[in-house]
C-alpha positions in Angstrom: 25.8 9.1 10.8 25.3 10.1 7.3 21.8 9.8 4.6 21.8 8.0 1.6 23.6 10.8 -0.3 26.7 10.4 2.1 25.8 13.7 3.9 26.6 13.8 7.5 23.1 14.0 9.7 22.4 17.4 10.6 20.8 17.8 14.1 17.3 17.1 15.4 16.7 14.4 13.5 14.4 11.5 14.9 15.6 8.9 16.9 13.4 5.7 18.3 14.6 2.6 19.8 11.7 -0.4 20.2 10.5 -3.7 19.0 8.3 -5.0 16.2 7.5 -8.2 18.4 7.5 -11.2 17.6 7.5 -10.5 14.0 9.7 -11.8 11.0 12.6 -9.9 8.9 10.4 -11.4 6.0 7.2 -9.1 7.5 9.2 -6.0 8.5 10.5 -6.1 5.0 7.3 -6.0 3.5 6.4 -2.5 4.9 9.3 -1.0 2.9 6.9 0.0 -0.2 7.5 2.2 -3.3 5.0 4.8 -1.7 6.7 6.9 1.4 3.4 7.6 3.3 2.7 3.7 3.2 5.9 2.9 4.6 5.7 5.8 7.1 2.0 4.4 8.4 3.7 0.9 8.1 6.6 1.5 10.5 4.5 4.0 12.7 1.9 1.3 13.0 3.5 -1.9 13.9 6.8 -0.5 15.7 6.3 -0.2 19.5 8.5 2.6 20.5 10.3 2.3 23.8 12.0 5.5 23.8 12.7 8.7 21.0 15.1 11.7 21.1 16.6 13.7 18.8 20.5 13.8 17.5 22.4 17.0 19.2 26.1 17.1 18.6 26.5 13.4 18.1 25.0 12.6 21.2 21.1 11.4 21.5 18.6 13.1 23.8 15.9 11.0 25.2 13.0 12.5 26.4 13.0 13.3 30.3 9.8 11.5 30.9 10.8 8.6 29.4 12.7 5.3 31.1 14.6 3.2 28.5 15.9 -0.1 30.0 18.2 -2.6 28.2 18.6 -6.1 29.4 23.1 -5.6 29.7 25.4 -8.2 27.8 28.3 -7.9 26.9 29.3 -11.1 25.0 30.3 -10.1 21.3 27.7 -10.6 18.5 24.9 -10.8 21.0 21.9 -9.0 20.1 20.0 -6.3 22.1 16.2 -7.8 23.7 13.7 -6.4 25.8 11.7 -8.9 27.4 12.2 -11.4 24.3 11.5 -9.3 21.8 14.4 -7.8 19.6 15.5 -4.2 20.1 15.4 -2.1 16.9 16.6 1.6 16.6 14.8 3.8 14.0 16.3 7.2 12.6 14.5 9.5 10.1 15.8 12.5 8.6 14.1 14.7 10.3 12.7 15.6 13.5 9.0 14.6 12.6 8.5 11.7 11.3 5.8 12.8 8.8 7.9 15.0 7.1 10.8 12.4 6.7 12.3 11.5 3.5 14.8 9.2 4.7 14.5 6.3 7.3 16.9 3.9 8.7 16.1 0.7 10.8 19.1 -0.8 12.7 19.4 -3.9 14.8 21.9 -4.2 17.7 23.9 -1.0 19.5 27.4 -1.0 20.2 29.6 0.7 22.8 32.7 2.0 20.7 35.3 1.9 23.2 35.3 -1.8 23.7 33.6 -2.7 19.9 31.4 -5.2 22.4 27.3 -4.5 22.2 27.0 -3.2 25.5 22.6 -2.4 25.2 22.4 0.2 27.7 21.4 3.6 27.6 22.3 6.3 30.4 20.5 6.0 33.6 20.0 9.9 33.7 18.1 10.6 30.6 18.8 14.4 30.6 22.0 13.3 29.4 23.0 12.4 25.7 24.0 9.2 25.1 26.9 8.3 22.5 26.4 5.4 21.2 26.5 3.6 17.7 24.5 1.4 16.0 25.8 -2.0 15.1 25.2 -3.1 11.7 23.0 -6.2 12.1 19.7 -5.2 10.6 17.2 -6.5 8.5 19.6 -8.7 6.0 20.7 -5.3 5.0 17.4 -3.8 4.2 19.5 -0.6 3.1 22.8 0.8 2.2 26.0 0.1 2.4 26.7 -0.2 6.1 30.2 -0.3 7.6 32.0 -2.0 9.9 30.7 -1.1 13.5 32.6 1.7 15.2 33.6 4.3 12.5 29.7 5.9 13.0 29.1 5.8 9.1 25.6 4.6 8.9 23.4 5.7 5.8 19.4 6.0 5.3 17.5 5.4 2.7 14.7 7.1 0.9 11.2 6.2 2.6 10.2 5.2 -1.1 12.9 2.5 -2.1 11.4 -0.5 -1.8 13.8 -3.4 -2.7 13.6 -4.6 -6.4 14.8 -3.6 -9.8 14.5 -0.1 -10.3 15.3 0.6 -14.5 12.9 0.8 -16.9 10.7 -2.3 -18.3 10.2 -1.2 -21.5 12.9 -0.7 -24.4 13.4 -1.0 -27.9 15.8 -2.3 -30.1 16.4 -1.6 -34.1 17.1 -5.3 -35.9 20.4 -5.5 -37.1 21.9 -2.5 -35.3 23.4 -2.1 -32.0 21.8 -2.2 -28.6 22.3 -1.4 -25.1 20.6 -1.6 -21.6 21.4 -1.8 -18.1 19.2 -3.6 -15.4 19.8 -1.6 -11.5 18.3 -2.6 -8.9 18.6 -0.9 -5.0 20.3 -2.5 -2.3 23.5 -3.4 -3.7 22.9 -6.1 -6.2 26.4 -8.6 -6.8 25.5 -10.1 -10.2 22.7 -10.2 -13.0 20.7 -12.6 -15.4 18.3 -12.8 -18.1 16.0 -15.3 -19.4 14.5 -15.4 -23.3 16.8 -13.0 -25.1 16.2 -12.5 -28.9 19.0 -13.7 -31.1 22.1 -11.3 -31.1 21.6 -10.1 -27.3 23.8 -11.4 -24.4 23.6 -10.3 -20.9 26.9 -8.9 -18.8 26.7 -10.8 -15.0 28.5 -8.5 -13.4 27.2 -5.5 -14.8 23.7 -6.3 -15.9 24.4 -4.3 -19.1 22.3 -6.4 -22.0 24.2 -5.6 -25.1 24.9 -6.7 -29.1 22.6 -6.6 -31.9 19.4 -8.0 -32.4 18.8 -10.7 -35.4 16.2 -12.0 -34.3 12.5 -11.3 -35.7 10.9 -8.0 -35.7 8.4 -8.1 -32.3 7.5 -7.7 -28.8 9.9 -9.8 -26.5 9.0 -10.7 -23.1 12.4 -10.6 -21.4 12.9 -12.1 -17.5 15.5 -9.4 -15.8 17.0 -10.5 -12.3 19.2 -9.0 -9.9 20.7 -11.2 -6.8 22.3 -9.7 -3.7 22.6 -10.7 -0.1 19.1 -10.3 0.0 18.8 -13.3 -2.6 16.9 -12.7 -6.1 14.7 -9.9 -7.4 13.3 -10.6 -11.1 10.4 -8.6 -13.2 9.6 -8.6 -17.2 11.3 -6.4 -19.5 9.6 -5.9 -22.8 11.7 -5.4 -25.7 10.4 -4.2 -28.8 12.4 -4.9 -32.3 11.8 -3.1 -34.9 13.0 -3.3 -38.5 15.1 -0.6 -39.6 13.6 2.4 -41.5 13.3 2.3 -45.3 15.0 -1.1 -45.9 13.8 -3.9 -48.9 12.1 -7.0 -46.7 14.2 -10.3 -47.2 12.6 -13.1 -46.8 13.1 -14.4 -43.1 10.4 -17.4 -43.2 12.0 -21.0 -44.3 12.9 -22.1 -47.3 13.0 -25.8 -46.4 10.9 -28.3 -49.1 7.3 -28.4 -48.1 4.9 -31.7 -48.6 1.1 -32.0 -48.6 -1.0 -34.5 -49.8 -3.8 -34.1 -52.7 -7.2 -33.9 -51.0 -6.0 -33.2 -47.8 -6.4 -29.8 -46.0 -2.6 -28.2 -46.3 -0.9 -27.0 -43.1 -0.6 -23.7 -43.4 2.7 -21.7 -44.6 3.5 -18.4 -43.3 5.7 -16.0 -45.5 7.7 -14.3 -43.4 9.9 -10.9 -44.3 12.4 -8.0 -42.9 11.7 -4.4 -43.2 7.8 -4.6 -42.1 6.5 -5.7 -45.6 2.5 -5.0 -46.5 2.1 -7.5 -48.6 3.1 -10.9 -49.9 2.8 -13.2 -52.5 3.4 -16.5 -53.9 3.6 -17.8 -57.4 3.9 -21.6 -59.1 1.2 -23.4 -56.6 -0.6 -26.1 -57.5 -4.3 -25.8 -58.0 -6.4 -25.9 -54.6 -3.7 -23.6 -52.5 -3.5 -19.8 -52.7 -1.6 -17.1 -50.9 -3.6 -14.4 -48.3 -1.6 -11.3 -49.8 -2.4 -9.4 -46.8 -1.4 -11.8 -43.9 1.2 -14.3 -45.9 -0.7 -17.3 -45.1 -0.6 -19.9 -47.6 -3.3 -22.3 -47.5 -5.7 -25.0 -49.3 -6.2 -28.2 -50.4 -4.1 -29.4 -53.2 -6.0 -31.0 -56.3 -2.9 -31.9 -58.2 0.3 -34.2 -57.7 3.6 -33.0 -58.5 6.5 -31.0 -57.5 6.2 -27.2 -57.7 8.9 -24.7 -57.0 6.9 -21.5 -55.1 8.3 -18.4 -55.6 7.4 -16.2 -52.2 7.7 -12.7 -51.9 7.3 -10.3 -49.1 6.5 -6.2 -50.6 6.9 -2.6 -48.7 7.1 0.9 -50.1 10.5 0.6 -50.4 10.2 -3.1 -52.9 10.0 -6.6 -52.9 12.6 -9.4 -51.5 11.8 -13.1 -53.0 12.7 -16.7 -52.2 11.8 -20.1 -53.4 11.2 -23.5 -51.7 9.9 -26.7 -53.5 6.1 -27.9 -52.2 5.7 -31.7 -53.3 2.3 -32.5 -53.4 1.9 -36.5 -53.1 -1.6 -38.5 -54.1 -3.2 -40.1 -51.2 -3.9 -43.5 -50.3 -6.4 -46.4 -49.7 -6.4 -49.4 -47.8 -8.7 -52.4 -46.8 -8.3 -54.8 -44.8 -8.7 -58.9 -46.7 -12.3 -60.0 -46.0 -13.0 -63.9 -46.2 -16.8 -64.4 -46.8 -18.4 -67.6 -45.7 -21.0 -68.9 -48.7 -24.6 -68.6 -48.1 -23.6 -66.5 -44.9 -24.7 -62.3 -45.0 -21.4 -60.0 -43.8 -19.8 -56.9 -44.9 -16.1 -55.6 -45.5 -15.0 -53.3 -43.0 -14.8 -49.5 -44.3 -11.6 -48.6 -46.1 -9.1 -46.2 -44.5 -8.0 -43.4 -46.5 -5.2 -41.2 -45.8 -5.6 -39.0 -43.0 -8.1 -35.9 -44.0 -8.7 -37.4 -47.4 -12.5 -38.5 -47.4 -13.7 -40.2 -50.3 -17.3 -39.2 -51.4 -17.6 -42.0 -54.1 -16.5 -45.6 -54.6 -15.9 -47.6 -57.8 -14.8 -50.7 -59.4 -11.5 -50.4 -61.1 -10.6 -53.8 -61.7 -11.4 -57.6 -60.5 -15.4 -59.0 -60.5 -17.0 -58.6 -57.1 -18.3 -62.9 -56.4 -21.9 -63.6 -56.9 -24.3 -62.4 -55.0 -22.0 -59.6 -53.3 -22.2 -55.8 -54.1 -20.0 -53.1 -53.8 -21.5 -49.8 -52.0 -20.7 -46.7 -53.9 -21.1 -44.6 -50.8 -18.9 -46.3 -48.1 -16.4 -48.5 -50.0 -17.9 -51.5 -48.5 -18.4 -54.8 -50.0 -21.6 -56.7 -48.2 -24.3 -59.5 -49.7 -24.6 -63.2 -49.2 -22.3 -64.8 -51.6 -24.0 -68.1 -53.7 -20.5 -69.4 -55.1 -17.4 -69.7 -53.7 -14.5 -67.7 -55.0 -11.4 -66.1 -54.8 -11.3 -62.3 -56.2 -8.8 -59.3 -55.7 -10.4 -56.2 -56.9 -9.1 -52.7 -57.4 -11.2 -50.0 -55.8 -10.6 -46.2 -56.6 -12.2 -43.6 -53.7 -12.9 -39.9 -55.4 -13.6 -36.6 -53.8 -13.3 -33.6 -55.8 -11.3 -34.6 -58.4 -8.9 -36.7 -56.2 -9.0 -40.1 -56.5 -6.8 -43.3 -54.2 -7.2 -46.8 -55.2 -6.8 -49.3 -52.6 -6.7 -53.3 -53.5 -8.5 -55.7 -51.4 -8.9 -60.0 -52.0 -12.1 -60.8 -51.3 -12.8 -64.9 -50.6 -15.8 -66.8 -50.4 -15.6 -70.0 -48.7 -17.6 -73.2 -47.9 -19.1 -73.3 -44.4 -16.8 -75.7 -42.4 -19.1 -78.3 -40.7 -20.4 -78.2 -37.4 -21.1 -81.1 -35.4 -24.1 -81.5 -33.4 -24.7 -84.7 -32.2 -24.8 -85.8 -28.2 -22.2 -84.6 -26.0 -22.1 -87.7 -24.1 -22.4 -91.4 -24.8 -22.7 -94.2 -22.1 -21.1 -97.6 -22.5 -20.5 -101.0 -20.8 -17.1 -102.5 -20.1 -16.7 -105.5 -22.1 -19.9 -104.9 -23.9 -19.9 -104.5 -27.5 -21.8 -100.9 -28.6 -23.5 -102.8 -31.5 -24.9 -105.0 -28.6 -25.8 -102.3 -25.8 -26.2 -98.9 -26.3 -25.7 -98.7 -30.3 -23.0 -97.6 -32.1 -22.2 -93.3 -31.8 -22.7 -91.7 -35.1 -21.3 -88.2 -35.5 -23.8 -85.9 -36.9 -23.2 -82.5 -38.5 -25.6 -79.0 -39.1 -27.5 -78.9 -42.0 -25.8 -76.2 -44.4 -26.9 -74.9 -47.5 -23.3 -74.2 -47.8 -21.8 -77.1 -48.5 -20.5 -78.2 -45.4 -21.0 -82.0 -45.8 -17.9 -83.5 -44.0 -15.8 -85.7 -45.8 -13.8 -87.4 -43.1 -14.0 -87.2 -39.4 -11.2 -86.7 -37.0 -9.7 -86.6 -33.6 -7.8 -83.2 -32.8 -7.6 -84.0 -28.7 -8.0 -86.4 -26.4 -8.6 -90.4 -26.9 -11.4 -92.3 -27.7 -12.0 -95.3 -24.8 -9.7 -98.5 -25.1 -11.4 -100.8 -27.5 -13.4 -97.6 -29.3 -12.2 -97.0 -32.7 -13.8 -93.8 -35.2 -14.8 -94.8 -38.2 -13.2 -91.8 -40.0 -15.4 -91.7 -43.3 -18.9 -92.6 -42.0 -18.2 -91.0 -38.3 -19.1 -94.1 -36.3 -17.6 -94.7 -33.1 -17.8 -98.8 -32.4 -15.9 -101.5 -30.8 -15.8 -102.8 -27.1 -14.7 -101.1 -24.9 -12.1 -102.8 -22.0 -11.5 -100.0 -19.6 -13.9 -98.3 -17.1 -13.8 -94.7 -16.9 -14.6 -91.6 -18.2 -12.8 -90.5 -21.4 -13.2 -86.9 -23.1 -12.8 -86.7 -26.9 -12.1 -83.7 -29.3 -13.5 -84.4 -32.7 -13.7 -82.4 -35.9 -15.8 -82.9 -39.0 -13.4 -82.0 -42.4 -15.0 -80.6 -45.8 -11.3 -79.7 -46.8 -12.1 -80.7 -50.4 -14.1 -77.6 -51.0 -13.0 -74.0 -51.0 -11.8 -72.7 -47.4 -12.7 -76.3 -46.1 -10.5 -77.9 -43.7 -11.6 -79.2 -39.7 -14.9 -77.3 -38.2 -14.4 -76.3 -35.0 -13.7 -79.0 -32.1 -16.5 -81.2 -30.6 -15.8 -82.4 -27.3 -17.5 -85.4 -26.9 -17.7 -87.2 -23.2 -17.3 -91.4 -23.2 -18.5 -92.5 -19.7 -17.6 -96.4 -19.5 -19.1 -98.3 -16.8 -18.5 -101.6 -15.5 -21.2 -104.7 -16.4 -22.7 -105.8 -13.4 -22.7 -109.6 -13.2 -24.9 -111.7 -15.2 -25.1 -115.5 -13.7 -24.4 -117.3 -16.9 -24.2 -121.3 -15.0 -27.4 -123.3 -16.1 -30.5 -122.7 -13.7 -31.3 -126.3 -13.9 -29.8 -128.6 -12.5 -30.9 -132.9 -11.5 -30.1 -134.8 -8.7 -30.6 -138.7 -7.7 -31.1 -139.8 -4.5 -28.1 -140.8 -2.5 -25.6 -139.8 -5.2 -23.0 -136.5 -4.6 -24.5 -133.6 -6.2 -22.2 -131.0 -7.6 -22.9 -127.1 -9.3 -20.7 -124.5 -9.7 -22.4 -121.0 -10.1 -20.9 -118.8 -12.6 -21.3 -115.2 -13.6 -19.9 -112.9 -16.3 -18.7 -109.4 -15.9 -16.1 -110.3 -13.1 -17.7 -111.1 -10.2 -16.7 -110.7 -6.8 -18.5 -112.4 -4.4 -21.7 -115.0 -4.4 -24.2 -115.6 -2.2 -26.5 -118.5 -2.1 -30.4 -118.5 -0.1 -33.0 -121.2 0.6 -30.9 -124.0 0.4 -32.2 -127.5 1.0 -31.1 -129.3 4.0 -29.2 -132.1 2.3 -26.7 -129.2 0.7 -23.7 -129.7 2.4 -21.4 -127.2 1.0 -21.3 -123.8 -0.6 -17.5 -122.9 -1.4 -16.4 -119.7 -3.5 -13.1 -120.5 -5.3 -11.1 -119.3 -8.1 -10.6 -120.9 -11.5 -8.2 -119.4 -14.0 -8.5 -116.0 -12.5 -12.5 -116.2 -13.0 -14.1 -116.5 -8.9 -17.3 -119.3 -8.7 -18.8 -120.5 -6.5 -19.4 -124.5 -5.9 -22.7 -126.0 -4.4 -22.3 -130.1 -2.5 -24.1 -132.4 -1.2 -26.3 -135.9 -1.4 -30.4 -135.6 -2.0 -31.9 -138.3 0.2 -35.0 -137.7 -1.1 -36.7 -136.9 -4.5 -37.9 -133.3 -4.9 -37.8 -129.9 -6.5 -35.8 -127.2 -4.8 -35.6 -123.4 -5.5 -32.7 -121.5 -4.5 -31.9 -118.0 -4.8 -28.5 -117.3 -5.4 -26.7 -113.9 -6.7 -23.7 -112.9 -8.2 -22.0 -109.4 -6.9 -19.3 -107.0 -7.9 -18.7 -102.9 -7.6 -19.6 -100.5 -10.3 -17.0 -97.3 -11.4 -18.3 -95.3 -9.1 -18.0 -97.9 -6.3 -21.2 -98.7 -5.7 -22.7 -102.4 -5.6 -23.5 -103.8 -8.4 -26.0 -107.9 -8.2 -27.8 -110.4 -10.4 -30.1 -112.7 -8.4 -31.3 -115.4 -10.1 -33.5 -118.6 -8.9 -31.2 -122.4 -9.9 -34.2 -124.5 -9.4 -33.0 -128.7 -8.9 -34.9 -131.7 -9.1 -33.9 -135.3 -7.2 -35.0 -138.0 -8.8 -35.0 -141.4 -6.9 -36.1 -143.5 -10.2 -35.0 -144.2 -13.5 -37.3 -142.9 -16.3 -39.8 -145.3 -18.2 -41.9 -144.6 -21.8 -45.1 -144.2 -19.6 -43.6 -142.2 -17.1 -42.6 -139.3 -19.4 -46.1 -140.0 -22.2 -44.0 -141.5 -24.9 -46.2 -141.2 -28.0 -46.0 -142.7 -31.6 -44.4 -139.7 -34.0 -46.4 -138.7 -37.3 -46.0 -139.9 -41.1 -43.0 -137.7 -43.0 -42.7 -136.8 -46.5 -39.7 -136.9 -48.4 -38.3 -133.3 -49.0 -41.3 -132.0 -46.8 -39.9 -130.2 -43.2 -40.8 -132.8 -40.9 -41.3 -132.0 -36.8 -42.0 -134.3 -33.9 -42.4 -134.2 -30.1 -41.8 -137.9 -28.6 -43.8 -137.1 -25.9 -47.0 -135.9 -28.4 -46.6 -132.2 -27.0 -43.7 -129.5 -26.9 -42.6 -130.2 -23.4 -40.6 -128.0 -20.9 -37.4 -127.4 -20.9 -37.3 -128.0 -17.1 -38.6 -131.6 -17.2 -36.1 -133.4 -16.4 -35.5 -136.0 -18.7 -32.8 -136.2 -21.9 -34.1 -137.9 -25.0 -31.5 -139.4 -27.3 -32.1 -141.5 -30.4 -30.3 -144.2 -33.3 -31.6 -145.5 -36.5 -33.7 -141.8 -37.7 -34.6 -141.1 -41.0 -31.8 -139.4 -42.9 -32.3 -135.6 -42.7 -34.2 -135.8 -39.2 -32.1 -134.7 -35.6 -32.3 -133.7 -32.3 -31.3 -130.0 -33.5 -30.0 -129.0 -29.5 -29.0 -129.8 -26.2 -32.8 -128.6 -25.4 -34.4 -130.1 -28.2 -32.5 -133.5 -26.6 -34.1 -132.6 -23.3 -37.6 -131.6 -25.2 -37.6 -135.1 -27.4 -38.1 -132.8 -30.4 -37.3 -134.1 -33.5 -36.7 -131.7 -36.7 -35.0 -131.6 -40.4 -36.5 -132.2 -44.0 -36.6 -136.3 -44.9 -34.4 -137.2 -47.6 -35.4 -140.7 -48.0 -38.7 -142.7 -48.2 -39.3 -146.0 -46.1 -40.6 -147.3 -42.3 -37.5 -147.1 -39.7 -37.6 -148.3 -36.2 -35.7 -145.9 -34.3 -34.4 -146.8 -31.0 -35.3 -144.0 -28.2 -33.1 -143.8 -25.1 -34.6 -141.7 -22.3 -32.3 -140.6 -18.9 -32.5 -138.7 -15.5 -30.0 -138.8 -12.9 -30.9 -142.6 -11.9 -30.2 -143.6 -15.0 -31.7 -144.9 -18.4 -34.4 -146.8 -20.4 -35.2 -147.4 -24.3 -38.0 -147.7 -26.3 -38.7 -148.7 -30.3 -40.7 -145.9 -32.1 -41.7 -146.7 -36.1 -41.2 -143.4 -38.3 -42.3 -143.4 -41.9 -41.1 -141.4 -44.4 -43.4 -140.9 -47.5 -41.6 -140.8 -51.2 -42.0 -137.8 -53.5 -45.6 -137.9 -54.7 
């Protein structure tokens, strides 16, 4: 058994065989620490120890008092337990354990003769037993163990915790050669770095980092690893760079063209140099930027356009090294955004937009005239007012701060209002019923405007007026009559496009709710009968009725029937009067509205039987008046204007030219009417009727001359 060195173990040194428990490789590693006396208190204190000795000739003396017991297999590879817990054997260099050095923890004890762990120690512990330790320990926690059987087993230092063990500091001269080599305890198979300055590479196998360094004088953080059975170890090495002693800086910082933008902050250049330099400089910058000579910074805000070549140089005690790189400072910019103004109507432009960092702190008018009744505000670039003409302008405005100006163009447009409409949103008709002769016409109205948004024309930009509706596309007047029942949405516009920006005003919908007419009995509700002669009426109604009904009829009606003529359904009332009389009957006329409910007109047909012929005293015949020629004449033949309902028709021959019965009620009223054309007496026959037939009389009219 032999220490780290290779040195065979002398006698006396400390021998212990236990457990850690139930604990991990992971945890047992852990009290391996860089300090000994922690790692001695870290073994001591969480190893239970089930037996020590010392090493005498090779052999291992247990102490007397002491019984060691083994659970006994002998398959190959097994490992050595007590209980369940694992059986560890700890050796330090030296016979107390407080003065140790050197420690080695093993796993696993083999009987040499057969190479088979055989986990047993001699049942008469005043004897030595010689036995070897097997090398399956802690994921080789130390050392370079052998194979088992040849009883070369080495300790380590109590101290060597596993990790990288060279230095983490080093430094490196730019430009010259460099070398370092990363170790690490515990047999480490390969090497690798992270972050190496420019010039530097890294040997894998030997975990040398060699070349020479290019890069940047500085502090390099460096990451160092070290990988081994154990896996991967890794820590920081710092590598200063230094500039070689004495040398003229070159300039090291780029050279590339730079760009900035008058008005706007520039982002700062750093001038960069070899050899340590104390001082920089720059020459050939436009106004607004300047060089810090101490740090190399070169900073400002450009108040000039052009391209400037920039001569840098970087200064030590042993001289100066220059470079140059072109700076092209460009003029920034100004935009707006179009503004269309409505006349009459307050509103602002939006605010411009400069180029980034470049804030205006004044505004003016370079070119164009800003429409009536607008301004332009110096402060913020905007444009705001009410406008009082129309107009189309594109102005040119120029934005100034500190000397640096941008002009930006905008087109600025005033327009006419386009018309609103207001009127009703919905607008009732009647099927088959003219809007003149119902509801009225619909006339489109607009919002008052003091911008000159009278519509010129009227259109439809959705939808469809109702059948039979026409739009009257100059005065806005919806007429007509409508044929269909329903319920009919419109989109209308009103359309000022003859004045600037006119064109259709936003879309009206307007709502056309049709209905169907509900019947209207249009038969006469007079009607004469004469005793024992067949009566006949037919009832008819407009607005397409359905059905009929007929109430209070007389006795001597034999017959109501509802038929169908030409596609229009009446309704037909029979019979024969046996006696004279008036009769009122209520009939009505039905049919179903759009929305299916039921729709009547009741009316009261009032008939009169007659049983006699009519006679000049039975109806008060009287004598007309005296006429005038050219003078309106009127005359009742019965003295008095009488009722429409009386029952008697009144025809005449041998009138006055000029003078008539002017209607089929004027017949039944005996009124005669006109303007006499002719002077003279005239007999005029008068024939008077009823249902049972006629009579005449002679009447004498005269008819005076012009005076």
């Amino acid at each position: 058994m032999q220490d780290a060195g290779g040195t065979a173990l002398a006698d006396g040194v400390l021998v212990r065989v236990g457990t850690f428990g139930v604990q991990t490789d992971t945890t047992i590693r852990s009290y391996f620490t860089a300090d000994a006396a922690t790692t001695r208190t870290n073994l001591e204190g969480n190893f239970s120890v089930f037996g020590s000795g010392t090493l005498t000739g090779g052999q291992i003396f247990f102490d007397p008092t002491e019984t060691v017991e083994l659970n006994y297999d002998t398959t190959p590879g097994a490992q050595a337990t007590y209980g369940d817990k694992d059986i560890y054997v700890m050796i330090f260099n030296n016979a107390v354990a407080g003065s140790a050095t050197q420690v080695g923890l093993f796993r696993g004890i083999v009987d040499p003769s057969s190479g088979q762990r055989v986990y047993r120690f001699a049942s008469d512990n005043s004897q030595g037993s010689d036995l070897e330790f097997s090398p399956v320990f802690i994921e080789t926690m130390f050392g370079n163990f052998q194979t088992p059987g040849d009883g070369t087993y080495q300790l380590g230092a109590l101290n060597q915790a596993y990790g990288i063990t060279s230095a983490l500091t080093a430094t490196a001269t730019r430009n010259n050669a460099f070398s370092y080599a990363i170790t690490a305890n515990n047999g480490p198979t390969s090497y690798s770095t992270t972050a190496l300055p420019a010039g530097l590479n890294v040997s894998a196998a030997t975990g040398v980092i060699s070349g020479t360094p290019t890069a940047a004088a500085g502090d390099y953080p460096i990451t160092i690893r070290a990988t081994g059975a154990s896996g991967t170890v890794q820590t920081t090495l710092t590598l200063t760079l230094q500039n070689p002693a004495g040398g003229v800086p070159s300039i090291t910082s780029s050279t590339a063209a730079q760009t900035a933008t008058a008005g706007v902050v520039f982002p700062s250049y750093t001038i960069t140099g070899s050899d340590s330099p104390t001082s920089y400089g720059a020459s050939g910058l436009p106004a607004g930027i300047s060089v810090d000579t101490n740090s190399g910074v070169i900073s400002g805000t450009a108040t000039q356009t052009g391209t400037f070549t920039v001569t840098i140089t970087a200064t030590n005690g042993s001289g100066s090294g220059s470079s140059q790189f072109n700076l092209t400072v460009v003029a920034p910019t100004l935009s707006f955004s179009n503004k269309a103004f409505t006349l009459q109507t307050a509103d602002t432009t939006a605010a411009p937009t400069p180029t980034t960092g470049f804030v205006p702190t004044s505004y003016t008018l370079q070119s164009g005239t800003v429409p009536a009744g607008l301004t332009l505000d110096a402060g913020t670039g905007r444009i705001s007012g009410t406008p009082t003409q129309t107009a189309i302008a594109t102005l040119t405005i120029r934005g100034t701060r500190a000397g640096v100006t941008a002009d930006g163009t905008i087109t600025v447009t005033v327009n006419t209002a386009l018309a609103t409409i207001n009127s009703a949103s919905t607008f009732s008709a009647t099927k088959g019923t003219s809007l003149a002769a119902g509801s009225g016409n619909y006339q489109i109205t607009t919002v008052p405007s003091a911008s000159l948004a009278t519509p010129t024309s009227f259109v439809i930009v959705s939808g469809t007026l109702a059948p039979g509706l026409t739009l009257n596309t100059s005065s806005g007047v919806i007429s007509g009559t409508p044929n269909t029942e329903g319920v009919f949405t419109v989109g209308l516009s009103a359309n000022n496009g003859g004045a600037q920006g006119g064109g259709n005003g936003p879309t009206f919908n307007l709502t056309i709710t049709v209905e169907i007419a509900a019947p209207a009995i249009d038969s006469s509700l007079i009607a004469f009968a004469g005793t024992y002669t067949p009566f006949t009426y037919v009832l008819t109604a407009a607005n397409s009725p359905t059905s009929y009904s007929v109430e209070n009829r007389p006795a001597w009606v034999s017959s109501v029937t509802t038929f169908t003529d030409s596609g229009v359904i009446k309704t037909r009332i029979s019979g024969q009067p046996t006696a004279a009389g008036r009769h009122e009957l209520t009939v009505s006329a039905f049919n179903t509205g759009r929305t299916g409910g039921a729709q009547r007109d009741t009316e009261t047909l009032v008939i009169t039987v007659y049983d006699s012929k009519p006679s000049a005293s039975s109806v008060g015949i009287t004598p007309p008046g005296t006429g005038q020629v050219g003078v309106p004449f009127s005359t009742y033949l019965t003295g008095a204007a009488r009722d429409v309902n009386d029952p008697v028709y009144f025809n005449a021959t041998g009138l006055p030219s000029g003078l008539t019965f002017g209607s089929a009620a004027a017949r039944q009223q005996g009124l005669i009417t006109g303007t006499p054309t002719k002077g003279g007496i005239y007999p005029v026959k008068v024939y008077m009727q009823n249902p049972k037939g006629y009579t005449t009389t002679t009447l004498t009219i005269t008819i005076l001359p012009l005076p």
